[in-house]
Backbone and ligand atoms as CSV (ligand in chain L), in Angstrom:
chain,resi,resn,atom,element,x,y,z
A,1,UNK,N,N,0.835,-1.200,0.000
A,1,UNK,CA,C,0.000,0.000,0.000
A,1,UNK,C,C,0.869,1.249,0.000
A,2,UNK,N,N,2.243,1.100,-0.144
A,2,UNK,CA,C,2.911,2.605,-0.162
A,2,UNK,C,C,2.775,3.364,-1.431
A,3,UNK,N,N,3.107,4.471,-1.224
A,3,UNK,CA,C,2.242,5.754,-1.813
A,3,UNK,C,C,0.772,5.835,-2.133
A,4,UNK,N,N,-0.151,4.805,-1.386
A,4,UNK,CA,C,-1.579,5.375,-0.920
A,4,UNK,C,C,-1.519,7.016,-0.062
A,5,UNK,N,N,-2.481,7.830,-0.721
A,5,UNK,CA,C,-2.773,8.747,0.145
A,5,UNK,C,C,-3.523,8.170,1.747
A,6,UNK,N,N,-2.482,8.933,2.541
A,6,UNK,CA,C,-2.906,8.531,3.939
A,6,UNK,C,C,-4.546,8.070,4.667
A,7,UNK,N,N,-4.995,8.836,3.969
A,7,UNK,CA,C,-6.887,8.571,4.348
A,7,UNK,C,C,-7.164,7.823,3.648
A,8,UNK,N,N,-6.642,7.359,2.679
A,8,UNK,CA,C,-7.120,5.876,1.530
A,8,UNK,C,C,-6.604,4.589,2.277
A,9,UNK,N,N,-5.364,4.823,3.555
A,9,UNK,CA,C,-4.195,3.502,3.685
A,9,UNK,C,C,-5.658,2.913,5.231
A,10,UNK,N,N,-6.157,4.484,5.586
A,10,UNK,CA,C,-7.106,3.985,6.683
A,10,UNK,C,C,-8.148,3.442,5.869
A,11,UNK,N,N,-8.521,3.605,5.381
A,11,UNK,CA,C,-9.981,3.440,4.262
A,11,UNK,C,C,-10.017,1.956,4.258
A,12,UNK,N,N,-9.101,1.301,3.265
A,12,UNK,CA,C,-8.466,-0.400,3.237
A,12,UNK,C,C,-8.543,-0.968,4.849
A,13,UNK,N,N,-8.201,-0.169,5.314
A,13,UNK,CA,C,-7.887,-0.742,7.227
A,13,UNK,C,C,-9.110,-1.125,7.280
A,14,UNK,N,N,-9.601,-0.203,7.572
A,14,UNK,CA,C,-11.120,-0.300,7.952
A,14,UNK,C,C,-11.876,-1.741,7.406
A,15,UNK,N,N,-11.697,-0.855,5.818
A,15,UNK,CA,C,-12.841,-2.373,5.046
A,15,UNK,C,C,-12.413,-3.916,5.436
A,16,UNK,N,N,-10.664,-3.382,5.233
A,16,UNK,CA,C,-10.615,-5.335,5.660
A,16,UNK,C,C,-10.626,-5.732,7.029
A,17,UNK,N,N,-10.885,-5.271,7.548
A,17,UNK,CA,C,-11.193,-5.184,9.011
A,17,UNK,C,C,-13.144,-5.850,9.073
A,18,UNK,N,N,-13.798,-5.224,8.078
A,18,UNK,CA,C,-15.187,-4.798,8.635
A,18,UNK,C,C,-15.948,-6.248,7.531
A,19,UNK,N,N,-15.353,-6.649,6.716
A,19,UNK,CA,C,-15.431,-7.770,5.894
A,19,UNK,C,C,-15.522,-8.891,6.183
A,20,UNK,N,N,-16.498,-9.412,7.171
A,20,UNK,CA,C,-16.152,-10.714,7.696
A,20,UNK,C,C,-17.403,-11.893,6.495
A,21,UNK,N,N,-17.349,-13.337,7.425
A,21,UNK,CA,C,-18.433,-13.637,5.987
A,21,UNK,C,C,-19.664,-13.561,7.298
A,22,UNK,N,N,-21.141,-13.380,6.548
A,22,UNK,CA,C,-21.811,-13.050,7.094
A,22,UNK,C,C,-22.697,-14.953,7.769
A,23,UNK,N,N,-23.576,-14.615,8.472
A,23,UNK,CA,C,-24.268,-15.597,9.130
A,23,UNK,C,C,-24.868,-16.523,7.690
A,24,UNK,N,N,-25.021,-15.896,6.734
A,24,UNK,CA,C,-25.764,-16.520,5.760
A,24,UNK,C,C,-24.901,-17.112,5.107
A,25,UNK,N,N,-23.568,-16.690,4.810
A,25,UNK,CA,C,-22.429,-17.425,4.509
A,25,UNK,C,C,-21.908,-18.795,5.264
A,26,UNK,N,N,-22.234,-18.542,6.495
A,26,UNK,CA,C,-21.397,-19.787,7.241
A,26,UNK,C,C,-22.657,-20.696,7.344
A,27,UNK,N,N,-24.232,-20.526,7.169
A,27,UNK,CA,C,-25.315,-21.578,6.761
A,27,UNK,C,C,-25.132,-22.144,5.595
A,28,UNK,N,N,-24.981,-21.475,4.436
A,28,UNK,CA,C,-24.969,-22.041,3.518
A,28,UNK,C,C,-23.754,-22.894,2.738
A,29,UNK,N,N,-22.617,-22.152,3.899
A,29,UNK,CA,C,-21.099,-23.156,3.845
A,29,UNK,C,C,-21.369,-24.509,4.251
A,30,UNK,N,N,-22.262,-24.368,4.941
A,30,UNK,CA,C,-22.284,-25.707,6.089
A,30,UNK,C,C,-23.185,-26.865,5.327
A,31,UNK,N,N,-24.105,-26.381,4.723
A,31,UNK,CA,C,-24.064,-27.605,3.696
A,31,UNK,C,C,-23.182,-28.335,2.785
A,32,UNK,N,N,-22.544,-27.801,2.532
A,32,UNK,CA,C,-21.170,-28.450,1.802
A,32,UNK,C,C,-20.437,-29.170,2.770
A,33,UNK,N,N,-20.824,-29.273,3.595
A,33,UNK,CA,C,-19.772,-30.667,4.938
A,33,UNK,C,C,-20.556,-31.626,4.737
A,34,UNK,N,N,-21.830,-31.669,3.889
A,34,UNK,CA,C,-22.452,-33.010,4.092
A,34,UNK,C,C,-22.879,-33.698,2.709
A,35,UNK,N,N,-22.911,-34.696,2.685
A,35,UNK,CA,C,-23.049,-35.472,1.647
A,35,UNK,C,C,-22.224,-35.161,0.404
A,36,UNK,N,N,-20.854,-34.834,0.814
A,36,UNK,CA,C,-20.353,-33.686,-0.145
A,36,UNK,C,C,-19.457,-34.574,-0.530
A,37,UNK,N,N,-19.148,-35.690,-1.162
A,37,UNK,CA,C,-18.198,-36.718,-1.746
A,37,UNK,C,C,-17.554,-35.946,-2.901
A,38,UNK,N,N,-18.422,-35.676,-3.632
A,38,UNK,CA,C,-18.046,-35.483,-5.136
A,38,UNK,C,C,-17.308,-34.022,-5.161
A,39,UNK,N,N,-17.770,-33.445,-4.424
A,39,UNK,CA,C,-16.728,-31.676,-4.608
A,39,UNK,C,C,-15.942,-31.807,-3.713
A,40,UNK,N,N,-16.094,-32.844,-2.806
A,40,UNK,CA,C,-14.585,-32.864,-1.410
A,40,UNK,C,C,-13.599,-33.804,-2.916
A,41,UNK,N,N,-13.912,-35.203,-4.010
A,41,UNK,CA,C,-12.577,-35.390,-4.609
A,41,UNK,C,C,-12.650,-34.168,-5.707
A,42,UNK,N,N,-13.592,-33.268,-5.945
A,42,UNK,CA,C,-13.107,-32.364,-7.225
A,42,UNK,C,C,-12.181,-31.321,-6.387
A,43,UNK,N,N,-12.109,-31.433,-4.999
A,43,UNK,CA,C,-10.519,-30.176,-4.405
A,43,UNK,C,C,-9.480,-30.356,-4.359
A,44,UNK,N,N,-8.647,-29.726,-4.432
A,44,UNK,CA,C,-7.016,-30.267,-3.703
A,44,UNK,C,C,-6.872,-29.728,-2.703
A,45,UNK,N,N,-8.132,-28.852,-1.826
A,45,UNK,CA,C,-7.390,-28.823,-0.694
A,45,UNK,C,C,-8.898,-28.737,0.621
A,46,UNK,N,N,-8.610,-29.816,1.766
A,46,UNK,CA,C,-10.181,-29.664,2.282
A,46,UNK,C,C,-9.576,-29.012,3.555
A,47,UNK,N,N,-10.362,-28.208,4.632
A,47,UNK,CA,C,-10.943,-27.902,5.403
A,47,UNK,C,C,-11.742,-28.220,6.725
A,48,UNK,N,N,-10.849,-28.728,7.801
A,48,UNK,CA,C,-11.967,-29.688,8.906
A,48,UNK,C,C,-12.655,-28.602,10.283
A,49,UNK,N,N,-13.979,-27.905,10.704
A,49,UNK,CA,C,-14.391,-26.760,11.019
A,49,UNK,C,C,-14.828,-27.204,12.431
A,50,UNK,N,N,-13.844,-28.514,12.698
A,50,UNK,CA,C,-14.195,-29.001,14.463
A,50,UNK,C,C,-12.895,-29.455,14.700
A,51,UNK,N,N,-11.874,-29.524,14.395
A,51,UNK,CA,C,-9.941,-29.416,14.556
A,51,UNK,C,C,-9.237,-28.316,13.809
A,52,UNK,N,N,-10.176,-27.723,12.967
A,52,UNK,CA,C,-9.306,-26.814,11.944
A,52,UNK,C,C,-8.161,-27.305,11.184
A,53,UNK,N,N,-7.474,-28.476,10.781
A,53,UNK,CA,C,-7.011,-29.243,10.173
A,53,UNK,C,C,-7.289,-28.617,8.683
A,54,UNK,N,N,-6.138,-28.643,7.822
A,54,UNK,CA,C,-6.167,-28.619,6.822
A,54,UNK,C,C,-5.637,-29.646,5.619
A,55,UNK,N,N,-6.010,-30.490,4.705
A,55,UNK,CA,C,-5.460,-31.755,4.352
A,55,UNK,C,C,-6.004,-31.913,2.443
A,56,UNK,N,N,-5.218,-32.827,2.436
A,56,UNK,CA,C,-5.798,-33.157,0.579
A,56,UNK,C,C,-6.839,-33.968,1.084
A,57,UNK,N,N,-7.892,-33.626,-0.253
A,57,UNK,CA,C,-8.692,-34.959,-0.461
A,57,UNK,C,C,-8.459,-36.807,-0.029
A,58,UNK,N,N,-7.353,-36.755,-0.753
A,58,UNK,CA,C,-6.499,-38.313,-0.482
A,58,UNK,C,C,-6.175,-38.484,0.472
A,59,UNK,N,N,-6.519,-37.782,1.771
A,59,UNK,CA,C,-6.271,-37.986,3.002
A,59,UNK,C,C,-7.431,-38.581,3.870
A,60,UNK,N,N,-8.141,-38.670,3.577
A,60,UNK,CA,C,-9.780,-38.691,3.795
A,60,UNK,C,C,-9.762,-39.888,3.399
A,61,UNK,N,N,-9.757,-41.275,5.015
A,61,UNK,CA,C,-10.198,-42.588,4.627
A,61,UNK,C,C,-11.277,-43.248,5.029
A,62,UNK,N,N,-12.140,-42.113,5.489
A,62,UNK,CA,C,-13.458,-42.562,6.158
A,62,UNK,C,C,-14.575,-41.635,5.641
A,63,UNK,N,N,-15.781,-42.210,5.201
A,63,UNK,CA,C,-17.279,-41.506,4.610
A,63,UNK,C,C,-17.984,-42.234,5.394
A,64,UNK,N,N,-19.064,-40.907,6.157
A,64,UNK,CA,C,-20.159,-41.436,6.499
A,64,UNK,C,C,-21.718,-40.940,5.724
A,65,UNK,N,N,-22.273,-41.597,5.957
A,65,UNK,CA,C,-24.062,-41.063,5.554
A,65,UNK,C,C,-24.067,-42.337,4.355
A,66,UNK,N,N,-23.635,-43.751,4.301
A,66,UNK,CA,C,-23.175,-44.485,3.332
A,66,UNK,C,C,-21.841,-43.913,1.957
A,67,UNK,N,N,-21.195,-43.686,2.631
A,67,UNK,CA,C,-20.059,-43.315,2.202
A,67,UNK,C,C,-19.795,-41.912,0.934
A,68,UNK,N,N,-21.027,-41.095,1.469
A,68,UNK,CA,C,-21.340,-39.697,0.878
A,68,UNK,C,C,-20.955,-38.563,1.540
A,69,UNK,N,N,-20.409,-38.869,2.984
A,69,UNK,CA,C,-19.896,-37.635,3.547
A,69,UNK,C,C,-18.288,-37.695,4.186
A,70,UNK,N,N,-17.713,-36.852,4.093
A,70,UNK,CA,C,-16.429,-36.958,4.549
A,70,UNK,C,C,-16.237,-36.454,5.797
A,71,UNK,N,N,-15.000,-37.926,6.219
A,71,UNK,CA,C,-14.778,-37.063,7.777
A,71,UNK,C,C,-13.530,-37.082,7.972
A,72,UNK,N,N,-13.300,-36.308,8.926
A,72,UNK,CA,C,-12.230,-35.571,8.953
A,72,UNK,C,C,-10.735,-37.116,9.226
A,73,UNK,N,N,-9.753,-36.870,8.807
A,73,UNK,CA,C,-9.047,-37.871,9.240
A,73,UNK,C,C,-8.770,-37.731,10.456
A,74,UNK,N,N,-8.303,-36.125,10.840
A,74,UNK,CA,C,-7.364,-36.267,12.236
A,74,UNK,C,C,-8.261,-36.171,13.312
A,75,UNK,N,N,-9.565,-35.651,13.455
A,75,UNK,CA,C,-10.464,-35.582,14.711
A,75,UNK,C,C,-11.842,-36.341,14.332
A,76,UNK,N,N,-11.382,-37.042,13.012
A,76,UNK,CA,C,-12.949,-38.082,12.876
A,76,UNK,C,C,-14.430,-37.690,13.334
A,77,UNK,N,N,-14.202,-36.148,12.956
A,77,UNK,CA,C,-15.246,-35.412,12.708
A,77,UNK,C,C,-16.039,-35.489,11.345
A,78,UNK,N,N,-17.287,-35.841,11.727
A,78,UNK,CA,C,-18.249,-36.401,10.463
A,78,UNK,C,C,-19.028,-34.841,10.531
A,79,UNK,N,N,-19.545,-34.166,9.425
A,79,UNK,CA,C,-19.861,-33.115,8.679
A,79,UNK,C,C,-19.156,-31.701,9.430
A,80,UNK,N,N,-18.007,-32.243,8.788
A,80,UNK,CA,C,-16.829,-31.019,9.429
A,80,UNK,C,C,-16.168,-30.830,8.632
A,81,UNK,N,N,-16.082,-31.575,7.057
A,81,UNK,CA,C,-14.757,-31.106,6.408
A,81,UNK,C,C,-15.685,-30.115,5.162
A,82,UNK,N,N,-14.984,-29.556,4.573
A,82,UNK,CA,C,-15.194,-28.767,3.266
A,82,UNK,C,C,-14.234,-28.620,2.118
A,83,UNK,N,N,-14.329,-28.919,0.846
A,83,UNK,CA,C,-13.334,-29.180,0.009
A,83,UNK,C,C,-13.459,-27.338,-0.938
A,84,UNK,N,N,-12.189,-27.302,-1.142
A,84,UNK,CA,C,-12.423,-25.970,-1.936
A,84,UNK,C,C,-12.964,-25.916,-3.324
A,85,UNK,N,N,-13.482,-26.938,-3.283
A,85,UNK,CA,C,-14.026,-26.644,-4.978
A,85,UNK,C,C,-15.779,-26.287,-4.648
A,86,UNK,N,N,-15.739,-26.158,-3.155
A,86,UNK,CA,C,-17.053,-25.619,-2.897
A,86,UNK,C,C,-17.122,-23.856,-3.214
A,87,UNK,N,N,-15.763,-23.940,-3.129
A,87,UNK,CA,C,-15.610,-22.407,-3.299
A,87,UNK,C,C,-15.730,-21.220,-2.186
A,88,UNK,N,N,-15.742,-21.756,-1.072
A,88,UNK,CA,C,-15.328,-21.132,0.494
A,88,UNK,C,C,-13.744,-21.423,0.518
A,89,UNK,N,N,-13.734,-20.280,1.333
A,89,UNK,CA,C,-12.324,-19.787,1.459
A,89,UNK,C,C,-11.436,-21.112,2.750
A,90,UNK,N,N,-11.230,-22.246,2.336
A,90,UNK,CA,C,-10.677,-23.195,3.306
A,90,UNK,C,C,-9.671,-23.276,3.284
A,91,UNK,N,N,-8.724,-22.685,2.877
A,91,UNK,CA,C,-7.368,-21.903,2.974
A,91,UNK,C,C,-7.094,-21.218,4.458
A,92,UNK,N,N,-8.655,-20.817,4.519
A,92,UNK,CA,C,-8.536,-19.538,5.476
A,92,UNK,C,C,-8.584,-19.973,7.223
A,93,UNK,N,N,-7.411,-20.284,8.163
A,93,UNK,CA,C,-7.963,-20.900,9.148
A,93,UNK,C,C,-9.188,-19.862,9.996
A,94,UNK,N,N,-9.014,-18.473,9.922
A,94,UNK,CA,C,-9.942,-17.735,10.374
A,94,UNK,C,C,-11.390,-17.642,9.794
A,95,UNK,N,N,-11.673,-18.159,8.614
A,95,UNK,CA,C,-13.617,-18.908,7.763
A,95,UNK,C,C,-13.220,-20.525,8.480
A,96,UNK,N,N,-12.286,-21.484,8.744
A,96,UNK,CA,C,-12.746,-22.615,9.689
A,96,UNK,C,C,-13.259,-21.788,11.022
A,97,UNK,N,N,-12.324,-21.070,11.801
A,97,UNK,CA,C,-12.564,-21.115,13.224
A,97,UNK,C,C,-14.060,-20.416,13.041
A,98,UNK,N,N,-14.160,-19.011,12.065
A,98,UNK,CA,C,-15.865,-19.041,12.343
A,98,UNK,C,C,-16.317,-20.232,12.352
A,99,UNK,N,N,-16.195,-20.933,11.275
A,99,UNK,CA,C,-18.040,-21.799,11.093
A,99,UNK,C,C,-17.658,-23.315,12.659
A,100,UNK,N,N,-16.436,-22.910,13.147
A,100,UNK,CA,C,-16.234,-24.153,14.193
A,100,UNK,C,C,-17.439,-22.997,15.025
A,101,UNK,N,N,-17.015,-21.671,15.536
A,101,UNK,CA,C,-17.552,-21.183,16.475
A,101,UNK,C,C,-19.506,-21.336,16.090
A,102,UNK,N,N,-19.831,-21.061,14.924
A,102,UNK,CA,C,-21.157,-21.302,14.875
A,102,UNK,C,C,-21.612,-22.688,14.588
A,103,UNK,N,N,-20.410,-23.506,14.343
A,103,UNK,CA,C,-21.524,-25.033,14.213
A,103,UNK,C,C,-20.992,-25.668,15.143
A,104,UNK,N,N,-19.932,-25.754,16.274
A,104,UNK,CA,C,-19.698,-26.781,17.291
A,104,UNK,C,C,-19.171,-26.282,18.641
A,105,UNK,N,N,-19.526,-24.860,18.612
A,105,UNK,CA,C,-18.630,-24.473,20.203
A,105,UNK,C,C,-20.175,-23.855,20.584
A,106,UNK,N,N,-21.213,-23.260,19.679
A,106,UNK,CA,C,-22.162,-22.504,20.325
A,106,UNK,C,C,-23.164,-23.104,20.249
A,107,UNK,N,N,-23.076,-24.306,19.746
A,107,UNK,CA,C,-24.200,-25.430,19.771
A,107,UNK,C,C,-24.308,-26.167,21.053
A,108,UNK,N,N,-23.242,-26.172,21.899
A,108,UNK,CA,C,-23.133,-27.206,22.695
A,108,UNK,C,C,-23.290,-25.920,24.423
A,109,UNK,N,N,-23.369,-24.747,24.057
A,109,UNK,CA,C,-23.358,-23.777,25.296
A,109,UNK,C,C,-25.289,-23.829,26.036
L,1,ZN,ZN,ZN,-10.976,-32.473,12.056
């Protein structure tokens, strides 16, 4: 960001600051942890949102729901993983720790 004018370098601050994904984002993410076989092998890279684990497809030796949903290898968490060809940001450990905080820490309070 150098040679941004100074009130533009806050401007960016701000937005990426104020940009989070919204509640409707992390519902409609959360279908993609389930029955999601076919776009967890179309990723190269999945997403587990109850260890935060990040792993290939080919790592994944267990499906449940008759072998349509993936679970996680390292915390054998069943509708917890997400493959990026869902197109959520599962790169991102801060989009896991949200959707951990709205699908498995505030479920259980
Ligand atoms: Zn896991």
């Amino acid at each position: 960001m150098n040679g941004l004018h100074p009130k533009k370098k806050i401007f960016l601050l701000y937005y990426s600051m104020a940009v989070k994904w919204t509640l409707q984002t992390l519902i409609a993410a959360h279908s993609h942890c389930q029955k999601n076989k076919v776009e967890i092998l179309q990723s190269t890279l999945c997403g587990c949102i109850q260890c935060l684990a990040q792993f290939e497809p080919g790592e994944i030796f267990d499906w449940s729901d008759d072998q349509e949903t993936a679970m996680c290898p390292l915390c054998d968490g069943s509708n917890s993983v997400i493959g990026n060809a869902s197109h959520y940001p599962v790169e991102n450990v801060e989009f896991l720790q949200m959707m951990k905080d709205k699908w498995f820490d505030q479920q259980y309070q």
